[in-house]
PDB file as gemmi writes it, atoms N, CA and C in Angstrom:
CRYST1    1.000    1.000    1.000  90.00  90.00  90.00 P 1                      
ATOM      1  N   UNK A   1     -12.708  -7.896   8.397  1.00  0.00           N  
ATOM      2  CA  UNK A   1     -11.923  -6.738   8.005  1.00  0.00           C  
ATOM      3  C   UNK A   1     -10.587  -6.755   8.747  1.00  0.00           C  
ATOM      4  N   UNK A   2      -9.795  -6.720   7.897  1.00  0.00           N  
ATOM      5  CA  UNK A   2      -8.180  -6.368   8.758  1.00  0.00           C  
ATOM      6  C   UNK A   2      -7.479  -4.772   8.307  1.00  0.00           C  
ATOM      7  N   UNK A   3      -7.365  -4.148   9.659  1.00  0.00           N  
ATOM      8  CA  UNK A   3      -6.714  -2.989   9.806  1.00  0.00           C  
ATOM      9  C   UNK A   3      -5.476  -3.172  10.260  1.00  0.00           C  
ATOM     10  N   UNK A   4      -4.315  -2.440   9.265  1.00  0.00           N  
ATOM     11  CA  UNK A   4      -2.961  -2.820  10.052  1.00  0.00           C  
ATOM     12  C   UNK A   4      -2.197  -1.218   9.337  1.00  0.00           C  
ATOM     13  N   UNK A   5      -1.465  -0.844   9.883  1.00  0.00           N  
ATOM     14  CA  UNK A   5      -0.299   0.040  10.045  1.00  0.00           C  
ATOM     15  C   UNK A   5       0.925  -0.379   9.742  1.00  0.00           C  
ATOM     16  N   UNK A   6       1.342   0.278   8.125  1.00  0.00           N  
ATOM     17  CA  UNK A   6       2.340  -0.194   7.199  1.00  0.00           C  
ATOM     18  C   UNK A   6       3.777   1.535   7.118  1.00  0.00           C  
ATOM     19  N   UNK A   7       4.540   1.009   7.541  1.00  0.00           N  
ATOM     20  CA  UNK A   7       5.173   1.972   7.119  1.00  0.00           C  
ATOM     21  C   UNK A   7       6.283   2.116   5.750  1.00  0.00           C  
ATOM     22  N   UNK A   8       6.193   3.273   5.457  1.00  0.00           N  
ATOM     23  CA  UNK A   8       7.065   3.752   3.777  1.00  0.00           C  
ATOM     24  C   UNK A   8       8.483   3.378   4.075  1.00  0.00           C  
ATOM     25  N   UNK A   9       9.124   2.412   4.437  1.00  0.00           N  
ATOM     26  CA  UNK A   9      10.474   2.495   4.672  1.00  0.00           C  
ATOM     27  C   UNK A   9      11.784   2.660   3.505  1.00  0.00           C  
ATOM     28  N   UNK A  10      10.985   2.510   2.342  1.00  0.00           N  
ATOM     29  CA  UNK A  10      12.127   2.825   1.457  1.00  0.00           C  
ATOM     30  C   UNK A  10      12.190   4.669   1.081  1.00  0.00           C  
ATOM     31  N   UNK A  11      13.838   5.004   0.852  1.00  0.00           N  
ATOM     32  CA  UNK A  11      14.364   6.583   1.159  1.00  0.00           C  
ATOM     33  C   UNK A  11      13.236   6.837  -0.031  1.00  0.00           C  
ATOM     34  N   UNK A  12      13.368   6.652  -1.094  1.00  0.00           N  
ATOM     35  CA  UNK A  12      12.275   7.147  -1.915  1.00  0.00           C  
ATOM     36  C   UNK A  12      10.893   7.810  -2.049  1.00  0.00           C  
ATOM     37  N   UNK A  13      10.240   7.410  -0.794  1.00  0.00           N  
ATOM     38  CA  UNK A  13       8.892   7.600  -0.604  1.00  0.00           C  
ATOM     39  C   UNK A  13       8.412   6.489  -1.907  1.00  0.00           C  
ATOM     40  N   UNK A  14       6.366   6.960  -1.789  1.00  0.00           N  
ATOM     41  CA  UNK A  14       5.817   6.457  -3.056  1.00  0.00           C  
ATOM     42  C   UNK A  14       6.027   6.827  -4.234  1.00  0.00           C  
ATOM     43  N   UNK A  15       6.768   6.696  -5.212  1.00  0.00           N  
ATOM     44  CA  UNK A  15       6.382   7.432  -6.230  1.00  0.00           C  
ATOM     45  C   UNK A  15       5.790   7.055  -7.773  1.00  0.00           C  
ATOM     46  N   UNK A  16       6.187   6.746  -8.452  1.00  0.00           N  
ATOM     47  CA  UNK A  16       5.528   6.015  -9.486  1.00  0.00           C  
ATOM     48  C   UNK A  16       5.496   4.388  -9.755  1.00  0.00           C  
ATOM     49  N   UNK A  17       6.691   4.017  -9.434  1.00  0.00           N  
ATOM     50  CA  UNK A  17       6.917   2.500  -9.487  1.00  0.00           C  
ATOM     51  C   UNK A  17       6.390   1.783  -8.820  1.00  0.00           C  
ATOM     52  N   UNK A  18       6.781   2.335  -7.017  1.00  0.00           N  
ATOM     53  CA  UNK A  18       6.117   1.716  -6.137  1.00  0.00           C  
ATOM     54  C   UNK A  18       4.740   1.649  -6.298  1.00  0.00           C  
ATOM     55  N   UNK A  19       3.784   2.811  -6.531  1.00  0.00           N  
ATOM     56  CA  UNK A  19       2.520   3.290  -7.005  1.00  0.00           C  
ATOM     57  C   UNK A  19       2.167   1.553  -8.146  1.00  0.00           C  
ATOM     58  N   UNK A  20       2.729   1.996  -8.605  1.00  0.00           N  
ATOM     59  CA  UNK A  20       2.062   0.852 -10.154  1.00  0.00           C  
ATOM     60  C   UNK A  20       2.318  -0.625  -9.301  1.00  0.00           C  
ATOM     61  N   UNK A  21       3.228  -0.499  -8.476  1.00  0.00           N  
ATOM     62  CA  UNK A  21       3.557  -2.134  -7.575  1.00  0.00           C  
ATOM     63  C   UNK A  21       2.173  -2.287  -6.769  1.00  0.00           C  
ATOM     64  N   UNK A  22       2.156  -1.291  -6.195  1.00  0.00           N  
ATOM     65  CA  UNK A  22       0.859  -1.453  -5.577  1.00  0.00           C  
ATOM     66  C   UNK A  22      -0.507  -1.688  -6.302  1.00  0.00           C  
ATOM     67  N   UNK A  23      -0.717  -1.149  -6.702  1.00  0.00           N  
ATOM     68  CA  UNK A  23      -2.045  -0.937  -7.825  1.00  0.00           C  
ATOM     69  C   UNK A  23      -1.825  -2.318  -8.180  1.00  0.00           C  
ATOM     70  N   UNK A  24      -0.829  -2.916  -9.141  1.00  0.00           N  
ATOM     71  CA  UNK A  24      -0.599  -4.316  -9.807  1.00  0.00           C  
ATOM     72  C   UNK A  24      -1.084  -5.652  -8.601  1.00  0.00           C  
ATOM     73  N   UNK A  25      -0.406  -5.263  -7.600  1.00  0.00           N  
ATOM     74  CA  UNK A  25      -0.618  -5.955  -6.187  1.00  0.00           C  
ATOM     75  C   UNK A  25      -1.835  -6.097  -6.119  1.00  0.00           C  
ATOM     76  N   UNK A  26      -2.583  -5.364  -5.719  1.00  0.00           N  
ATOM     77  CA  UNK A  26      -3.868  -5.091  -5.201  1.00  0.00           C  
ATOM     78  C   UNK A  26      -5.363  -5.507  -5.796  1.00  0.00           C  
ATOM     79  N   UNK A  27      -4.757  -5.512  -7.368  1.00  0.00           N  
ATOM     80  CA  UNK A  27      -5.656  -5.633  -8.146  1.00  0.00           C  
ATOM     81  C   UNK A  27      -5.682  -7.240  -8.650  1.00  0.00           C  
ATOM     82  N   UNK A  28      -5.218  -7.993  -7.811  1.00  0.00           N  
ATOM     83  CA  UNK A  28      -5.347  -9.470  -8.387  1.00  0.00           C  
ATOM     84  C   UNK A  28      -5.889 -10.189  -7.091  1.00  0.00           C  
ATOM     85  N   UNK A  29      -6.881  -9.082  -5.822  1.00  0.00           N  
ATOM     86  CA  UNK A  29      -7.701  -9.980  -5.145  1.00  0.00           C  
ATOM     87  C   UNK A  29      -9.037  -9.174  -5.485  1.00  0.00           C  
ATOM     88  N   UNK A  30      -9.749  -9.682  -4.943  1.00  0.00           N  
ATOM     89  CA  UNK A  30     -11.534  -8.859  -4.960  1.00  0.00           C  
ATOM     90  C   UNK A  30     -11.454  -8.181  -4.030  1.00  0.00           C  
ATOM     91  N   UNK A  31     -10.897  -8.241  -2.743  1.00  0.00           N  
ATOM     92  CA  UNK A  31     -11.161  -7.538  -1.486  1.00  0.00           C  
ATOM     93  C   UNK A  31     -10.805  -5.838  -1.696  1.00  0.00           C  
ATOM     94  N   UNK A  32     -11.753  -5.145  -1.033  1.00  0.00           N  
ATOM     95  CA  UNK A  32     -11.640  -3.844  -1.037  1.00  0.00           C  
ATOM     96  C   UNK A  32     -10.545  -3.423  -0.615  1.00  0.00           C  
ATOM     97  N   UNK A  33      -9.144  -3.093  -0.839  1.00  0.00           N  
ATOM     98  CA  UNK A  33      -8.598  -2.320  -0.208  1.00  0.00           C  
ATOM     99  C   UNK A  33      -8.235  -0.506  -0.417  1.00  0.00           C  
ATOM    100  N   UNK A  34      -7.958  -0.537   0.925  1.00  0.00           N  
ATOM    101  CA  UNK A  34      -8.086   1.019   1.203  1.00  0.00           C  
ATOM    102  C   UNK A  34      -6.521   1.894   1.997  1.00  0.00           C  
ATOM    103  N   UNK A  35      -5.963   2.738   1.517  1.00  0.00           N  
ATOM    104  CA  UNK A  35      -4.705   2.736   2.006  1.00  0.00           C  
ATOM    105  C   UNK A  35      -5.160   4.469   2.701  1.00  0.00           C  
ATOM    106  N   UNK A  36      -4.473   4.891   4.089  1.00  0.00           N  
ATOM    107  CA  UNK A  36      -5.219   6.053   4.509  1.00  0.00           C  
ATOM    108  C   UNK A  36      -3.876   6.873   5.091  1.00  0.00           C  
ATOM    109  N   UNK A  37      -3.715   8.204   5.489  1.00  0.00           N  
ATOM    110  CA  UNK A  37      -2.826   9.044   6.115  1.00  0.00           C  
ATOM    111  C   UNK A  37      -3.434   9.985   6.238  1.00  0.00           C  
ATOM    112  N   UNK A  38      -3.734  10.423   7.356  1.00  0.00           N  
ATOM    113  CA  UNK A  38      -3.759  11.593   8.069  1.00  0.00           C  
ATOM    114  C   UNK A  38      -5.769  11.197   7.919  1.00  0.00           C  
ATOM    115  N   UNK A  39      -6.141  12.293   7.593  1.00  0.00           N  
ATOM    116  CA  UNK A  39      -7.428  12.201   7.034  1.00  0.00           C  
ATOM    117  C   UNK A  39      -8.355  11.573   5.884  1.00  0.00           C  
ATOM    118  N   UNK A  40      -7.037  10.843   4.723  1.00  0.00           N  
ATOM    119  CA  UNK A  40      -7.264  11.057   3.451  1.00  0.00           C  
ATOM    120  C   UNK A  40      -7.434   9.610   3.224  1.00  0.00           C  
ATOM    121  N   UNK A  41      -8.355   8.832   2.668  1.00  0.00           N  
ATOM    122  CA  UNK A  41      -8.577   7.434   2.584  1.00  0.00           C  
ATOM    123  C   UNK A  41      -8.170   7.264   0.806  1.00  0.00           C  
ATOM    124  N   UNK A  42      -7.818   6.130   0.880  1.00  0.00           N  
ATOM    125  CA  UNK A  42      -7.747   6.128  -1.276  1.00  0.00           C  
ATOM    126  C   UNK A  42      -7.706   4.387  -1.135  1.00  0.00           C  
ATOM    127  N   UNK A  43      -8.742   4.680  -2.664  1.00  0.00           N  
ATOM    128  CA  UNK A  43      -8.347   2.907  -2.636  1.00  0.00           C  
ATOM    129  C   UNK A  43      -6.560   2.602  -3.420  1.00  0.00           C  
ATOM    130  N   UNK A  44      -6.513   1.214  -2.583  1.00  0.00           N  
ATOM    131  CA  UNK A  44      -5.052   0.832  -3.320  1.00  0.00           C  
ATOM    132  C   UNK A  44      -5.136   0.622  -4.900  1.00  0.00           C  
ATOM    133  N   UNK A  45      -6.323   0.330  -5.760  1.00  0.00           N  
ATOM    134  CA  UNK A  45      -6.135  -0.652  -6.981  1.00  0.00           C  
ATOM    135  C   UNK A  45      -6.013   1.369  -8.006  1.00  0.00           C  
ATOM    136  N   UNK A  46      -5.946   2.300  -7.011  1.00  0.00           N  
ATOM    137  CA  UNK A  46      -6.267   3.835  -7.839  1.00  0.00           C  
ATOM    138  C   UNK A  46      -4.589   4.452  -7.874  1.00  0.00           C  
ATOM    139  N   UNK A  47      -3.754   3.943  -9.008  1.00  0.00           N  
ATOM    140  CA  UNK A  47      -2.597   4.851  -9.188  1.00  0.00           C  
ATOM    141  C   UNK A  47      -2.315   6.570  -8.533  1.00  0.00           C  
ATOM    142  N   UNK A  48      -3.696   7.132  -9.292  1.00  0.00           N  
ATOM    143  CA  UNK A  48      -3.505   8.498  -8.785  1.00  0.00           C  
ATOM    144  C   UNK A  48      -3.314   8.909  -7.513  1.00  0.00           C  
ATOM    145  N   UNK A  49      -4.598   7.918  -7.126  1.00  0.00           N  
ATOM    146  CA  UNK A  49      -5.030   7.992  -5.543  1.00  0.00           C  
ATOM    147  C   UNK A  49      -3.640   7.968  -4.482  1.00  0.00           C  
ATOM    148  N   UNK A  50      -2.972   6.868  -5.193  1.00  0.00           N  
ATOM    149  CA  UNK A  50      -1.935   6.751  -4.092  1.00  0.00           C  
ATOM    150  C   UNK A  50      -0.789   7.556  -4.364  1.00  0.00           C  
ATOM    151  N   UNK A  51      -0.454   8.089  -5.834  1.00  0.00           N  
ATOM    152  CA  UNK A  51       0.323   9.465  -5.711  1.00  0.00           C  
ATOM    153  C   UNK A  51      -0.241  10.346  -4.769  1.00  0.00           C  
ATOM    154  N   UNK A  52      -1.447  10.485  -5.054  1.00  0.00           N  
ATOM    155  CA  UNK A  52      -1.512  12.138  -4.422  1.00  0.00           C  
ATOM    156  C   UNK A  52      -1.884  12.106  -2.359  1.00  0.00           C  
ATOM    157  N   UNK A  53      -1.389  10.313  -2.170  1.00  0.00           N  
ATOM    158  CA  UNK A  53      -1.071  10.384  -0.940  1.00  0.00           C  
ATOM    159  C   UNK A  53       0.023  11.183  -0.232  1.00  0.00           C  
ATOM    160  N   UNK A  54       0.881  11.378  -1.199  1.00  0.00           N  
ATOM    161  CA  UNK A  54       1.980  11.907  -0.786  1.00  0.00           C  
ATOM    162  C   UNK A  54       2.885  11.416   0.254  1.00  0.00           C  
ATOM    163  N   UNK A  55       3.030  10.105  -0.024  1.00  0.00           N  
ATOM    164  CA  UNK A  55       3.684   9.304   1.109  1.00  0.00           C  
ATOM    165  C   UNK A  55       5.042   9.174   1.187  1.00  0.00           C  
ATOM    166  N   UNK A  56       5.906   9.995   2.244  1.00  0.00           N  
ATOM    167  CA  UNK A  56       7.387   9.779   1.974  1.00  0.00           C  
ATOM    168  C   UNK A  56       8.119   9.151   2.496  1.00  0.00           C  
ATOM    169  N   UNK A  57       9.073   9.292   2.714  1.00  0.00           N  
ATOM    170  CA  UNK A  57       9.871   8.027   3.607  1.00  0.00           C  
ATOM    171  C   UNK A  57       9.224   8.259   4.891  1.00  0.00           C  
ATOM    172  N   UNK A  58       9.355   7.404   5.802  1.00  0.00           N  
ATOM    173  CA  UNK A  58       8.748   6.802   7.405  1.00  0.00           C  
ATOM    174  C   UNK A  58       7.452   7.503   7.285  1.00  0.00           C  
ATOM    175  N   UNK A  59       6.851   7.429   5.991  1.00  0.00           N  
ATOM    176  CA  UNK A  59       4.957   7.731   6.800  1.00  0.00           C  
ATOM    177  C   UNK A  59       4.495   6.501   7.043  1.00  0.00           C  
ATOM    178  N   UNK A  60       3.758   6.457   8.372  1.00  0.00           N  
ATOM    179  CA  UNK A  60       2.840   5.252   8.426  1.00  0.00           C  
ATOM    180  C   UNK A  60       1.447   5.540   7.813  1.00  0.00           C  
ATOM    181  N   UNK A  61       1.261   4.292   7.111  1.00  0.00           N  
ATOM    182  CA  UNK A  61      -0.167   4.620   6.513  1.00  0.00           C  
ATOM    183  C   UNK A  61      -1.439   3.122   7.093  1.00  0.00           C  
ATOM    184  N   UNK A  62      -2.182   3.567   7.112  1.00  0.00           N  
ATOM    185  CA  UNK A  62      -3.117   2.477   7.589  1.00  0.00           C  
ATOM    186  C   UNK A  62      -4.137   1.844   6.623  1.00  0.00           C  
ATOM    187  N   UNK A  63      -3.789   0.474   6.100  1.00  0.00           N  
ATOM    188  CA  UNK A  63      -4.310  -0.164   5.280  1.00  0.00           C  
ATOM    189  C   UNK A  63      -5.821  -0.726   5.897  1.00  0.00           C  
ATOM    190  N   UNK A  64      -6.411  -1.070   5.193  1.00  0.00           N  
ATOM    191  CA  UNK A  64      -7.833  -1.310   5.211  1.00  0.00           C  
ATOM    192  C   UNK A  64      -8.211  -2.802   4.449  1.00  0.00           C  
ATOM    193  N   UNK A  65      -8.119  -3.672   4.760  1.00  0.00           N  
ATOM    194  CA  UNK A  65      -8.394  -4.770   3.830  1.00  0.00           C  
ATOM    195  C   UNK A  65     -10.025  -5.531   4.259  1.00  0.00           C  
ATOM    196  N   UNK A  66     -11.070  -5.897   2.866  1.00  0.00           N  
ATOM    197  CA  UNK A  66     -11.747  -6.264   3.114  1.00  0.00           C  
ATOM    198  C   UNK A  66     -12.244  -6.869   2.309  1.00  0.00           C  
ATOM    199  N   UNK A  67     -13.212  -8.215   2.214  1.00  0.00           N  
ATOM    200  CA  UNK A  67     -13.140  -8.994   1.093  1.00  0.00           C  
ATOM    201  C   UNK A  67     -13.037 -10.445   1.520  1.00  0.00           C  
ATOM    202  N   UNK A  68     -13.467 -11.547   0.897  1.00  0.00           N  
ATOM    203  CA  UNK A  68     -13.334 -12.852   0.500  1.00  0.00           C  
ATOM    204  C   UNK A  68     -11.669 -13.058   0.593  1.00  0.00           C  
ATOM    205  N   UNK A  69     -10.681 -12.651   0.122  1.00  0.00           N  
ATOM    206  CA  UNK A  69      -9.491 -12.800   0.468  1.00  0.00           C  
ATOM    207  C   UNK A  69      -9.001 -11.749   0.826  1.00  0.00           C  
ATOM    208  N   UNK A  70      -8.863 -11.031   1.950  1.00  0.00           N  
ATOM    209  CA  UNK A  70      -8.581 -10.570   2.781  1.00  0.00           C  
ATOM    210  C   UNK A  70      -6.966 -10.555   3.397  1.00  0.00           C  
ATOM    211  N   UNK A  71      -7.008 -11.701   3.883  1.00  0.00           N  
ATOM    212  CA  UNK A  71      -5.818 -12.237   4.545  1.00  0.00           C  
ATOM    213  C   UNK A  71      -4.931 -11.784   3.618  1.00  0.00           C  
ATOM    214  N   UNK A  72      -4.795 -12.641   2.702  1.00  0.00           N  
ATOM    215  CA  UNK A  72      -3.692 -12.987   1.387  1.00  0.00           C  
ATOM    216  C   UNK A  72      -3.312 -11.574   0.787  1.00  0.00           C  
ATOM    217  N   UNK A  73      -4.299 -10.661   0.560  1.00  0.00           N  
ATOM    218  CA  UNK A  73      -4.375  -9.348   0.239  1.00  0.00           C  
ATOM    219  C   UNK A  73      -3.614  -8.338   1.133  1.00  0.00           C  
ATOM    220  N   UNK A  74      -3.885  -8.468   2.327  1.00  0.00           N  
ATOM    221  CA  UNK A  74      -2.853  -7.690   3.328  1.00  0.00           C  
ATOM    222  C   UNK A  74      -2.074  -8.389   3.364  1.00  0.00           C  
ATOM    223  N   UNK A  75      -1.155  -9.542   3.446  1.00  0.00           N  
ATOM    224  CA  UNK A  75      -0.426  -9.957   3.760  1.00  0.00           C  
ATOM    225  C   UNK A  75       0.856  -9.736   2.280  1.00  0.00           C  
ATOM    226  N   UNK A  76       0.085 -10.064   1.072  1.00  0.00           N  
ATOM    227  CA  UNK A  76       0.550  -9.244  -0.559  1.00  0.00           C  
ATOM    228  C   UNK A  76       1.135  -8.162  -0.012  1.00  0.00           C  
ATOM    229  N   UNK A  77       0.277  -7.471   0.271  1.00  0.00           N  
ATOM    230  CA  UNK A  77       0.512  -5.760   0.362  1.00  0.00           C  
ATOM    231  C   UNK A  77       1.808  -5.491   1.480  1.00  0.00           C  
ATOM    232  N   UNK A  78       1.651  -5.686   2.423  1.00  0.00           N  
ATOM    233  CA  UNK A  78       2.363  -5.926   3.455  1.00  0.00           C  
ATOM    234  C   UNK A  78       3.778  -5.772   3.257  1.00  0.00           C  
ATOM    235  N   UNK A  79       3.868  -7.029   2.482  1.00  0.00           N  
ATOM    236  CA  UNK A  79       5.314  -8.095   1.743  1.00  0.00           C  
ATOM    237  C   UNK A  79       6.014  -7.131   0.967  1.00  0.00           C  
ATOM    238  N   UNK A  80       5.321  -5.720   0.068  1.00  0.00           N  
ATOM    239  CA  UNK A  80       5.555  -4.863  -0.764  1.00  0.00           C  
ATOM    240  C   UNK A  80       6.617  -3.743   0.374  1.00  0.00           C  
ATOM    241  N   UNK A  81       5.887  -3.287   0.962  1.00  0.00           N  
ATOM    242  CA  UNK A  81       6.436  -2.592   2.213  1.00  0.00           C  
ATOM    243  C   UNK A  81       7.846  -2.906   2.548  1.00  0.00           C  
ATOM    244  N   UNK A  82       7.914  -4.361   3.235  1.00  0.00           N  
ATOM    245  CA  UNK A  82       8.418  -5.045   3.584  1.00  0.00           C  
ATOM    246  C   UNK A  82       9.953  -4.839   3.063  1.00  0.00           C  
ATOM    247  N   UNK A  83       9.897  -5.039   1.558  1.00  0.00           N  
ATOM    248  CA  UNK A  83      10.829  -5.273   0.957  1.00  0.00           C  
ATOM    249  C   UNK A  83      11.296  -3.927   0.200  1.00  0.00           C  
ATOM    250  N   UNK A  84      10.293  -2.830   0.482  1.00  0.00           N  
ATOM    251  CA  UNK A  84      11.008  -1.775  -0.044  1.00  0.00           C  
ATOM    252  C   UNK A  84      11.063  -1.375  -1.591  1.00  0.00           C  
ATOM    253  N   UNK A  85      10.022  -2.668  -2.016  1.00  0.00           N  
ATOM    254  CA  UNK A  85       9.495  -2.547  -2.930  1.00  0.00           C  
ATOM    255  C   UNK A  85      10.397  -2.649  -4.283  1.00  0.00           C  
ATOM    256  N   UNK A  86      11.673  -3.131  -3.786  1.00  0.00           N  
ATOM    257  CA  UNK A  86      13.029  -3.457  -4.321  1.00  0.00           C  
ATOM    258  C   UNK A  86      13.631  -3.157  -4.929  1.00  0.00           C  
ATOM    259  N   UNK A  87      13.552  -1.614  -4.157  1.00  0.00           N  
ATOM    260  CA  UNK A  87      14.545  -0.602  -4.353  1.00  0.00           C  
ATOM    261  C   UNK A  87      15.758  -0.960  -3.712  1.00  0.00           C  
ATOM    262  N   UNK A  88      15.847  -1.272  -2.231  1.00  0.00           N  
ATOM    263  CA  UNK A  88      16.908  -0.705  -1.597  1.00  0.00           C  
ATOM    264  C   UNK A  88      17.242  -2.642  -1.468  1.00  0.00           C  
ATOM    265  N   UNK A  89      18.545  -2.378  -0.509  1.00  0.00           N  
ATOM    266  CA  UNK A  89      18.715  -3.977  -0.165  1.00  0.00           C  
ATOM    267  C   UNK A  89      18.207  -3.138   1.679  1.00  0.00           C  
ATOM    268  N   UNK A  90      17.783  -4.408   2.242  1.00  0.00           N  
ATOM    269  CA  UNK A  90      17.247  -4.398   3.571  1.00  0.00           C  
ATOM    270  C   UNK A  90      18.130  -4.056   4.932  1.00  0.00           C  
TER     271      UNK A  90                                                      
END                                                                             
C-alpha cells in the first residue's frame, strides 16, 4: 500500500475536468484507489465522489493506492497534480 499527500495546486480547485482527469486516470489500473480530506475518504475511479470532495486550491488530500500496480497508479495520479492538470503553465 502507498500513502502519499498530494496537493490541489491549480487556482481552480477540483472541478469537473480535473474530476473526469482523474476518474479517466485512475480507472486504467486495478489498484484500489482512494483520495481523502479531512474525514471524508472517496474512491478516485467515482466522479461524484471527488466533486463532492470539495477540493480547492492548496487542499492537501491524501491518496491511498493499493493493488497489483500500485506504484504506476500513484505515480499516474501524482503526475495529474503535478501538472495542474493543464490548466495553468507551472
Amino acid at each position: 500500500m502507498i500513502e502519499k499527500d498530494i496537493t490541489v495546486t491549480n487556482r481552480a480547485g477540483i472541478h469537473a475536468r480535473p474530476a473526469a482527469m482523474i476518474v479517466q486516470t485512475a480507472s486504467r489500473f486495478e489498484s484500489k484507489i482512494m483520495l481523502g480530506k479531512d474525514n471524508e475518504e472517496i474512491n478516485a475511479k467515482s466522479i461524484m465522489g471527488i466533486i463532492t470532495l470539495g477540493a480547492g486550491y492548496d487542499t492537501v488530500l491524501k491518496m491511498r493506492v493499493e493493488g497489483s500496480d500500485e506504484q504506476e497508479a500513484a505515480d499516474a495520479l501524482a503526475a495529474l497534480f503535478e501538472k495542474r492538470f493543464q490548466e495553468e503553465s507551472a
